[in-house]
C-alpha positions as CSV (number, residue, x, y, z in Angstrom):
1,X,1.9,-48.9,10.2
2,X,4.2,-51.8,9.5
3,X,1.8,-53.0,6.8
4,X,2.2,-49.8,5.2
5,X,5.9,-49.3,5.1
6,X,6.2,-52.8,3.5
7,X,4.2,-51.2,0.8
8,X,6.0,-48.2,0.3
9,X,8.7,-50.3,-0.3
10,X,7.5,-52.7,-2.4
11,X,6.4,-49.9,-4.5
12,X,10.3,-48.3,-4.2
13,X,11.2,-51.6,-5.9
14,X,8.5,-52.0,-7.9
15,X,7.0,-54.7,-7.0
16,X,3.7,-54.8,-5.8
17,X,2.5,-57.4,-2.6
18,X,0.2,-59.5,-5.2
19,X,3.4,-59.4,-8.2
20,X,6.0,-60.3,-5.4
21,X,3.4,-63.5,-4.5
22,X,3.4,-64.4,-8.1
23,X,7.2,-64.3,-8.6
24,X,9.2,-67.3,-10.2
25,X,11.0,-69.8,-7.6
26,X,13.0,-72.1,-7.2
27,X,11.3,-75.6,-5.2
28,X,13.0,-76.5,-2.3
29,X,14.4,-79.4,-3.5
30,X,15.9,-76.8,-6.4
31,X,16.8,-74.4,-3.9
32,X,18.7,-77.2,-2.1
33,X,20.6,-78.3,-5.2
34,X,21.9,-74.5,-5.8
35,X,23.1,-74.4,-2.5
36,X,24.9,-78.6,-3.0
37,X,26.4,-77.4,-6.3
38,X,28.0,-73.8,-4.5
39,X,29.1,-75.8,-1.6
40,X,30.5,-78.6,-3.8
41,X,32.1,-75.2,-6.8
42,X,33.9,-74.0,-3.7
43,X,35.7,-76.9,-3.3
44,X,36.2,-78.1,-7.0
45,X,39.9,-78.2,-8.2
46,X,38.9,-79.0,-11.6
47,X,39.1,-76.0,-13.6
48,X,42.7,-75.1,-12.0
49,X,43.2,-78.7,-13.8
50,X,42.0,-77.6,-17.2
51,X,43.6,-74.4,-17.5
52,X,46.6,-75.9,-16.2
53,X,46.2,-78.2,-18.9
54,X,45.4,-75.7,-22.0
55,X,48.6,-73.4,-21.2
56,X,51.1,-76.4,-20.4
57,X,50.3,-78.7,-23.5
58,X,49.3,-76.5,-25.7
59,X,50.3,-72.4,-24.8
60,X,49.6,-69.5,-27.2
61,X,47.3,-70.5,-29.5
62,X,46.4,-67.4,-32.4
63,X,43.7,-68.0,-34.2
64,X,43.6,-70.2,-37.6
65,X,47.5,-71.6,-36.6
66,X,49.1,-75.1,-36.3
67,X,48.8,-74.7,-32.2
68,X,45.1,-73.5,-32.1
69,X,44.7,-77.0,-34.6
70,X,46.6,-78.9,-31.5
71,X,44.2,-77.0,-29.1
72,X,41.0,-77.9,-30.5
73,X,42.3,-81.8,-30.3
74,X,43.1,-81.2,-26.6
75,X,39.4,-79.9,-26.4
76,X,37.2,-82.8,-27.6
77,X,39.7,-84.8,-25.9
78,X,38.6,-83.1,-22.7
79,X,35.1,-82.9,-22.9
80,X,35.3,-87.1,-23.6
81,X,37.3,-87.9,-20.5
82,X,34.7,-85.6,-18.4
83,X,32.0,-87.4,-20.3
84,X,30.0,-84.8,-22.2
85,X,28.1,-86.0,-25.0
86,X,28.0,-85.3,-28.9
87,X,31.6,-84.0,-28.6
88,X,32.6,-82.5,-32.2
89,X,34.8,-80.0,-34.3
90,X,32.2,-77.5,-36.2
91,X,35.0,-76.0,-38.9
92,X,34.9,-72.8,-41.1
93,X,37.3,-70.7,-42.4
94,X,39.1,-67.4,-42.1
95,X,41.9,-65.4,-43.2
96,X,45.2,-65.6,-41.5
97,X,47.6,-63.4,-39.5
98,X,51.0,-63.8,-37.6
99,X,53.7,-61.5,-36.4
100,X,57.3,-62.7,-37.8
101,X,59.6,-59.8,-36.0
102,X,59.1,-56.5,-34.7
103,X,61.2,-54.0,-33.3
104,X,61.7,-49.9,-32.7
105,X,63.9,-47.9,-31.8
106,X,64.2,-44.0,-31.5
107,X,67.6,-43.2,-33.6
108,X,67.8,-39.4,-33.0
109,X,68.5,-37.5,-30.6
110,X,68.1,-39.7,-28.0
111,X,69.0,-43.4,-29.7
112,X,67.8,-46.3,-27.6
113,X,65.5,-49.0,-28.0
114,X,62.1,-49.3,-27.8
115,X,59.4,-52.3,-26.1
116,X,56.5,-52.7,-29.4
117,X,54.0,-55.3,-30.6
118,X,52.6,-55.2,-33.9
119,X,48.8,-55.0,-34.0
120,X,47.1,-58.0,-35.3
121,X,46.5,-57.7,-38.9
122,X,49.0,-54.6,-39.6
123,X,50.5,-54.5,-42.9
124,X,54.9,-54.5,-42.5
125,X,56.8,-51.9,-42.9
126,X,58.7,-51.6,-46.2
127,X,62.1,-54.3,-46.5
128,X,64.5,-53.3,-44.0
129,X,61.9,-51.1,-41.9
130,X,61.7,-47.2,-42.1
131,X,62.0,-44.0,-40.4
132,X,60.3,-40.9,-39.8
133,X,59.7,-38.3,-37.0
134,X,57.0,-38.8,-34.3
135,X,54.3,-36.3,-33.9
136,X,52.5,-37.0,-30.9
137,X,48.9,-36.7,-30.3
138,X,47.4,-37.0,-26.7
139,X,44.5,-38.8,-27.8
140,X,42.5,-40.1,-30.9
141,X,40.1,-37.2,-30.9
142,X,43.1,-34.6,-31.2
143,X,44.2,-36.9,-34.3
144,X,40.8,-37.2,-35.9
145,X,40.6,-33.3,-35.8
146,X,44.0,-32.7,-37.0
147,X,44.4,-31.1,-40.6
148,X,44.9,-33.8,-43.7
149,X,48.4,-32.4,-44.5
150,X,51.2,-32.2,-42.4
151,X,51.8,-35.8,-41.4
152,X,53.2,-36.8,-44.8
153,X,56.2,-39.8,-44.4
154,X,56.0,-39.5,-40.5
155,X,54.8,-41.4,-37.6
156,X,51.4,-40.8,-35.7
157,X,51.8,-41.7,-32.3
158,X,48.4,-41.7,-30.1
159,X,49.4,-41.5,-26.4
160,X,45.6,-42.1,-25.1
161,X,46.0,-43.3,-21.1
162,X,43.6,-46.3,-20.5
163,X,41.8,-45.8,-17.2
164,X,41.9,-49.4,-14.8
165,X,38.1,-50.1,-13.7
166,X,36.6,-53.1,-12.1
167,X,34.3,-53.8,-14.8
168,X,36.4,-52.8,-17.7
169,X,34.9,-49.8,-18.8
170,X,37.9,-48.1,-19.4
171,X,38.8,-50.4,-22.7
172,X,35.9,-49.8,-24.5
173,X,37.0,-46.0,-25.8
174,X,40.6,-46.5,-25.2
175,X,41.1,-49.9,-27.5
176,X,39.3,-47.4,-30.5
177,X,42.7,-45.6,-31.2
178,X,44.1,-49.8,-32.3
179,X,42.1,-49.0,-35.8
180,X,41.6,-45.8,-35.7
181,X,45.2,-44.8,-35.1
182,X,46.6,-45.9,-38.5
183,X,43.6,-45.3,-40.4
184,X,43.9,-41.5,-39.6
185,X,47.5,-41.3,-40.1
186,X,46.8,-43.4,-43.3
187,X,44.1,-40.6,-44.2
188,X,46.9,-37.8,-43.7
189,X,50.2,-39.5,-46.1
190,X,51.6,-40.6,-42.6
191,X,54.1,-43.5,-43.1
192,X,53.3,-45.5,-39.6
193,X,51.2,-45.4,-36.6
194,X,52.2,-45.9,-33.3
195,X,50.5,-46.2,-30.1
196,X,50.3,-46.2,-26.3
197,X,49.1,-50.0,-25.6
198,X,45.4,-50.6,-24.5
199,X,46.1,-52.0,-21.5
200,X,47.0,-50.6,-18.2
201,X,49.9,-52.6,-17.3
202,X,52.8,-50.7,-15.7
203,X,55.3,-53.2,-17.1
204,X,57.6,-53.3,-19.9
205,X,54.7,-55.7,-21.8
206,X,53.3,-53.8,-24.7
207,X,49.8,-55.0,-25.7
208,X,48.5,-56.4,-28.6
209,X,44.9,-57.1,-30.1
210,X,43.1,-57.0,-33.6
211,X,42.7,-53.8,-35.8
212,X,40.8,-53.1,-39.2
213,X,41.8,-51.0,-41.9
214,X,39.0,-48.5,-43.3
215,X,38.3,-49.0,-47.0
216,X,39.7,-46.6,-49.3
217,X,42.9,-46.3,-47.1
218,X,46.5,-47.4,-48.1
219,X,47.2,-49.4,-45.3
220,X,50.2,-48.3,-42.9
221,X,52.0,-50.3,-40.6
222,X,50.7,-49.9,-36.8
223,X,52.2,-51.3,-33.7
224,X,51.6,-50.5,-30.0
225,X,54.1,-49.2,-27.3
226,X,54.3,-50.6,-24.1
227,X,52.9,-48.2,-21.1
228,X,56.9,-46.9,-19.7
229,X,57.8,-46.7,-23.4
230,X,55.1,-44.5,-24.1
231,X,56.2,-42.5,-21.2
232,X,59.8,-42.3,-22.6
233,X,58.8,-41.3,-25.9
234,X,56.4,-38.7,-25.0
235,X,59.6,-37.4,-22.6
236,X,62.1,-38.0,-25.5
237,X,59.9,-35.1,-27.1
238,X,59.1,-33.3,-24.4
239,X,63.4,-32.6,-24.0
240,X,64.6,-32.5,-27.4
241,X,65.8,-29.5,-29.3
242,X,64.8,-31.2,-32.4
243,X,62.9,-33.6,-34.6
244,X,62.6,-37.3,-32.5
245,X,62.7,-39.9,-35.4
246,X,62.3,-43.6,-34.8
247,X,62.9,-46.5,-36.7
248,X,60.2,-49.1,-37.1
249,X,60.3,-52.9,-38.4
250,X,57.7,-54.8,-38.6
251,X,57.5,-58.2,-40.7
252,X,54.4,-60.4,-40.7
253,X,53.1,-63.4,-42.9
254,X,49.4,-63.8,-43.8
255,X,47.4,-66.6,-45.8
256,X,43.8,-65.5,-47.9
257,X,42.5,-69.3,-45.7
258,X,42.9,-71.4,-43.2
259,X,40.8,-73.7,-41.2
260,X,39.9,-72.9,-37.7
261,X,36.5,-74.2,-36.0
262,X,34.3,-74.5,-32.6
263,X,34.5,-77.4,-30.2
264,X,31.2,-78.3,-28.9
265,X,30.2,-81.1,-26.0
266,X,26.7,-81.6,-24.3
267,X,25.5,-82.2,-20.8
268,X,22.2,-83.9,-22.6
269,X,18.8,-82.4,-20.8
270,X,15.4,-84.0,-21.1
271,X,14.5,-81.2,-23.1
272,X,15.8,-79.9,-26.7
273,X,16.3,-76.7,-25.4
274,X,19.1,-75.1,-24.8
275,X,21.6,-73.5,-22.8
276,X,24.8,-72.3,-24.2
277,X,28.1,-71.4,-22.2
278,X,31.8,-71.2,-23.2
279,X,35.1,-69.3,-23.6
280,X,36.9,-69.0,-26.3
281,X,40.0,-71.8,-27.1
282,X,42.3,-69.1,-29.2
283,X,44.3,-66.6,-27.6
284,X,47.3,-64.1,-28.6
285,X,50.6,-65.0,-28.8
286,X,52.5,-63.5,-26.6
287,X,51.2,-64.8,-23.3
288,X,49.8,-68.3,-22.8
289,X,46.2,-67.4,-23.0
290,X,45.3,-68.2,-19.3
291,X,43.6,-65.6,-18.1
292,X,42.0,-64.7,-21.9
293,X,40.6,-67.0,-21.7
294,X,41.9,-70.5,-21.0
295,X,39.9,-69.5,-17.5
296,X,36.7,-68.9,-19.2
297,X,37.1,-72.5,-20.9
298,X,37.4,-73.7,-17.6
299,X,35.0,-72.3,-15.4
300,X,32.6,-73.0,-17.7
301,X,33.4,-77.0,-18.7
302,X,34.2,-77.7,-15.1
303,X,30.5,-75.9,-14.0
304,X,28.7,-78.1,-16.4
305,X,30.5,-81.5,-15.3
306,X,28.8,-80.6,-11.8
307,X,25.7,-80.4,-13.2
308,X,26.4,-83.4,-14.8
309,X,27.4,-85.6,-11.8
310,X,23.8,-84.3,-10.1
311,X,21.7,-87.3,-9.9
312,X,19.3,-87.8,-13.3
313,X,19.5,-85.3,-16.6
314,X,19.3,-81.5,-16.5
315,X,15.7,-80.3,-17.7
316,X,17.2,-78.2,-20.7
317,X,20.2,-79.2,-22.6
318,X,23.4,-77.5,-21.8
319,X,26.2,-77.1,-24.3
320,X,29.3,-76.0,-23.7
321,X,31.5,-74.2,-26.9
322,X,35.1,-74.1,-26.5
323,X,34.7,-70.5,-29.8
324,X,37.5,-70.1,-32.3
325,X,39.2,-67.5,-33.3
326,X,37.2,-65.1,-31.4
327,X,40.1,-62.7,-30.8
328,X,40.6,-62.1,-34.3
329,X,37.0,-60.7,-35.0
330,X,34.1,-63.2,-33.3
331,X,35.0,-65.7,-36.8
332,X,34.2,-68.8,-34.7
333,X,31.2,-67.3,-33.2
334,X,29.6,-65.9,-36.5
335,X,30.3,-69.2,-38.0
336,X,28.3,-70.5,-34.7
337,X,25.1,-68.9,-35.2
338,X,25.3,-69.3,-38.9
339,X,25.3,-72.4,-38.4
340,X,22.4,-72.9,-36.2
341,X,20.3,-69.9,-37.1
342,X,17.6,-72.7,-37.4
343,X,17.7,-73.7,-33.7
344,X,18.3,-70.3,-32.6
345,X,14.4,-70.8,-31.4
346,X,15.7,-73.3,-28.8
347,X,18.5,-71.2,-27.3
348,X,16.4,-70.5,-24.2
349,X,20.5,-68.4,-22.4
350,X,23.7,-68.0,-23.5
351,X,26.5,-66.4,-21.7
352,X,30.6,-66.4,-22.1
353,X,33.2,-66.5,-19.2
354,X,35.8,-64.2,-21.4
355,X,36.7,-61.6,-18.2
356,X,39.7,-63.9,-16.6
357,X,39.7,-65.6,-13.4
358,X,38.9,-62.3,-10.4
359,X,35.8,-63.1,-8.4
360,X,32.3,-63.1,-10.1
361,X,30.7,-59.6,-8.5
362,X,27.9,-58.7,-10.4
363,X,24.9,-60.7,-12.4
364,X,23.8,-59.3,-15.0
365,X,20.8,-60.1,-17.9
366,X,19.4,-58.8,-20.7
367,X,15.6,-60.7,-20.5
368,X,12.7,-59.4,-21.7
369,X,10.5,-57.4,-19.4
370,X,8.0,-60.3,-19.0
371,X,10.7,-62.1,-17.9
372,X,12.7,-59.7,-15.2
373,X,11.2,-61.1,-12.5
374,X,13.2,-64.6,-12.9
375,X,16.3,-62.6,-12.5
376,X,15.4,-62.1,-8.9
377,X,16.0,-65.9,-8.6
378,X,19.3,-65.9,-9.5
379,X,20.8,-62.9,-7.2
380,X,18.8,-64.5,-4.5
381,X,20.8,-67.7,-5.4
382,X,24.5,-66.0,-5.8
383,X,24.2,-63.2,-2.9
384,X,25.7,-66.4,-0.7
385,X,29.2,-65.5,-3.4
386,X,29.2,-61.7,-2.6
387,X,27.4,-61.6,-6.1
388,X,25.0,-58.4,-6.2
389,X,22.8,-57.4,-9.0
390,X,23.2,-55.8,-12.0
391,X,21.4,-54.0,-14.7
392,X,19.1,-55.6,-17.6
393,X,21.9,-54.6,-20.7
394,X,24.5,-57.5,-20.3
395,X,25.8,-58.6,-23.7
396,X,26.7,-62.0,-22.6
397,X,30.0,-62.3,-23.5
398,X,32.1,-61.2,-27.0
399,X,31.0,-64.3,-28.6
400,X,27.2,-64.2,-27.3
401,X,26.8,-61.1,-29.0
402,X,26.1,-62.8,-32.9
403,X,23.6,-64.7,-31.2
404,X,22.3,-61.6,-28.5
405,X,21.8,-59.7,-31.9
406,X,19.2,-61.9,-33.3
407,X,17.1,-62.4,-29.9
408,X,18.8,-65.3,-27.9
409,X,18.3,-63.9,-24.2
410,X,21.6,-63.5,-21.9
411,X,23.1,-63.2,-19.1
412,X,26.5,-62.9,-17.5
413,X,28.6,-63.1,-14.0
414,X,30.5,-60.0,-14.6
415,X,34.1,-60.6,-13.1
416,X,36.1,-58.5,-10.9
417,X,38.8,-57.0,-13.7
418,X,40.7,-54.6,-11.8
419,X,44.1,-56.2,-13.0
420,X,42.8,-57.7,-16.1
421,X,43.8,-55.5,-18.3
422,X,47.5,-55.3,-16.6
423,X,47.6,-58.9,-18.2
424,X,45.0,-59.0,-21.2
425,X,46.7,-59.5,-24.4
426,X,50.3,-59.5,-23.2
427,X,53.3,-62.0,-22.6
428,X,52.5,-61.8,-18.6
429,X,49.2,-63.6,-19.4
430,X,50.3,-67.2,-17.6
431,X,48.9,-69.5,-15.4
432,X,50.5,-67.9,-12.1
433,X,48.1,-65.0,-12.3
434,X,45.0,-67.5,-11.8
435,X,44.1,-67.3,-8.2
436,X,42.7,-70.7,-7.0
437,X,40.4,-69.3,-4.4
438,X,38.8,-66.8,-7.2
439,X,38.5,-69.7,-9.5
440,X,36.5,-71.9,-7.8
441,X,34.0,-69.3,-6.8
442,X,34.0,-68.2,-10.4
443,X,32.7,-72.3,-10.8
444,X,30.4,-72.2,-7.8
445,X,28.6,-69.1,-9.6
446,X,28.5,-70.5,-12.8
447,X,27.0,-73.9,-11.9
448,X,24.2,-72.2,-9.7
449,X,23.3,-69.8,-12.9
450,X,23.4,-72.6,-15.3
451,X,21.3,-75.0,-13.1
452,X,18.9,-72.3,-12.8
453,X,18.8,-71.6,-16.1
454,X,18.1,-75.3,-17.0
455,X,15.1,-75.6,-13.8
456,X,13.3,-72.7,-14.0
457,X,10.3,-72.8,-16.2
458,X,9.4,-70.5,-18.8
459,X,11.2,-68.5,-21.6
460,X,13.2,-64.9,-21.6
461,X,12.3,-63.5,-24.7
């Protein structure tokens, strides 16, 4: 009988007795090591160090500016005082962006100012601002089927709510209205867009982030309200007997190129191949880019250096890339996997810490189905951490993705983000938000994955 309910469930999980003999594992000795470098991740103080480090000497750092030049200095200075190898700057260009001023205010009937960013890469508003009256759309479907006429010299304003999950679900549809907000109003003669932030923050702290205008569309000016101010504006029309118009100023500088580029360092393997890990070194400029994603840059350097310190090499290479300008459209990571599309063959995993600092809680892979079996080996490993498993479609990060797209297998410890988006792209993203405890695990989890990845024989494609 017992013999037969072991099959049943072996079949439940599909996998039969002679597959589950035949699964990938770890050696003792391996198996061992996992457990030394999660012991030793729980106690390392390191990454608190570097991200301490990042926001104090350096702070916001936008992408393509004079303080993301300084940041990528304090980067290959950090990887050669933790002794990684083949430390460099790989450079490319990209087009520039930077908020000069911004401000709104509603002027009648109800004046009183109100708490905006500008979106990165909105056009200004004309010399001296402008004003118009708000028409108010709950979300960005309501806007897209709205007539083409009728918004002519006004303001769109898109109050879509963002809905807080622990994985981040919730921004994928609700960050849609940062481009497509002023593209429809641009469609329709509107003069501005304005929109409830993509964040779920319950603070005065609008949110900012990158937006593309559509072709054939005269660009309009397009910033984003902070969550209360939303609330007040939507009330301001709510109550008033008549048209609510609001001023709008917005004043920004831009440059056709700049230089920006990817910090690389190397925990040499005895192999060529490789595994790739990171976080990317820009961040917006409002906050100080701790938790997006000075963490990420952490975690990830300080799991590698504890590979590093294990006695003898690594089997497979593992390089660390501190991406550039990431936030402002994945530049630093297309320029990446340009520039090694002829190594690509050799990037056995890559994966991005780019989620902040909240306990790992989830693994996640996208291997191929020959190769499912190996994830087993890591959630066996990381179950210790409270880590469970997840499903087979993990894109490995925002800067993985160039690199996911052309077959490069992936994986990625998917973060606890319950408050992450209370702080994402905003001036309360600082170093006080990093939780120590949550930080260190984040390390343990990462080391363990990355060790595995380098051990365990065999490919994922």
């Amino acid at each position: 009988m017992r013999r037969k309910i072991l099959l049943a469930v072996s079949i439940l999980l599909g996998v039969t007795p002679a597959l589950a003999q035949n699964e990938p594992a770890l050696s003792p000795k391996q198996a061992a090591t996992v457990d030394r470098l999660i012991d030793k991740g729980l106690e390392d103080d390191r990454a608190f160090t570097i991200v301490e480090s990042l926001t104090t000497k350096i702070g916001p750092r936008l992408g393509g500016s004079e303080a993301e030049a300084r940041a990528r200095d304090w980067g290959v200075e950090t990887l050669k005082d933790l002794g990684f190898k083949n430390v460099r700057i790989e450079t490319f260009d990209m087009p520039y962006w930077e908020r000069v001023n911004e401000s709104a205010r509603i002027e009648t009937p109800f004046p009183q100012d109100l708490k905006i960013t500008a979106l990165g890469n909105s056009v200004a508003t004309p010399d001296g601002g402008l004003v118009g009256e708000i028409v108010r759309f709950r979300t960005l479907l309501d806007l897209q089927d709205a007539p083409l006429d009728g918004l002519e010299g006004k303001i769109v304003f898109v109050d879509e709510v963002m809905s807080r999950t622990q994985d981040g679900s919730g921004y994928g549809w609700a960050v849609a209205k940062r481009s497509g907000a002023a593209n429809e109003a641009a469609k329709r003669g509107a003069a501005a867009a304005l929109i409830r932030s993509a964040g779920t923050s319950e603070s005065r702290t609008p949110h900012t982030g990158n937006m593309n205008y559509a072709e054939n569309v005269t660009p309009v000016p397009v910033a984003a309200l902070s969550n209360p101010d939303a609330d007040l504006l939507a009330s301001a029309l709510s109550l008033a007997d008549e048209p609510v118009r609001v001023s709008l100023d917005i004043s920004v500088r831009t440059l056709a190129k700049v230089q920006s580029g990817n910090v690389i360092g190397e925990i040499p393997g005895k192999t060529d191949e490789l595994i790739v890990i990171g976080g990317h070194l820009d961040s917006w400029d409002l906050g100080t880019g701790a938790v997006d994603d000075g963490a990420g840059i952490a975690i990830t350097v300080a799991a590698a250096k504890l590979i590093d310190e294990l006695p003898g090499r690594p089997t497979r290479t593992i390089r660390v890339i501190m991406w550039g300008a990431e936030e402002v459209g994945l530049v630093g990571a297309r320029a990446y996997a340009a520039e090694h599309a002829d190594e690509l063959d050799k990037h056995i995993l890559a994966s991005e810490s780019d989620f902040g600092a909240g306990k790992v809680w989830q693994f996640r892979t996208r291997f191929s189905e020959d190769a499912l079996p190996k994830a087993r080996v890591y959630q066996k490993a990381l179950r210790r951490l409270g880590v469970g498993p997840g499903n087979n479609n993990a894109s490995g990060g925002p800067d993985v993705m160039p690199l996911s797209q052309v077959g490069v297998p992936a994986f990625r410890l998917y973060q606890d983000g319950s408050d992450y988006f209370d702080l994402h792209h905003t001036m309360d993203d600082t170093l006080d938000k990093i939780e120590l405890e949550s930080l260190r695990q984040n390390v343990a989890a990462w080391a363990a994955a990355v060790y595995i990845a380098s051990e365990l024989e065999g490919d994922y494609r």
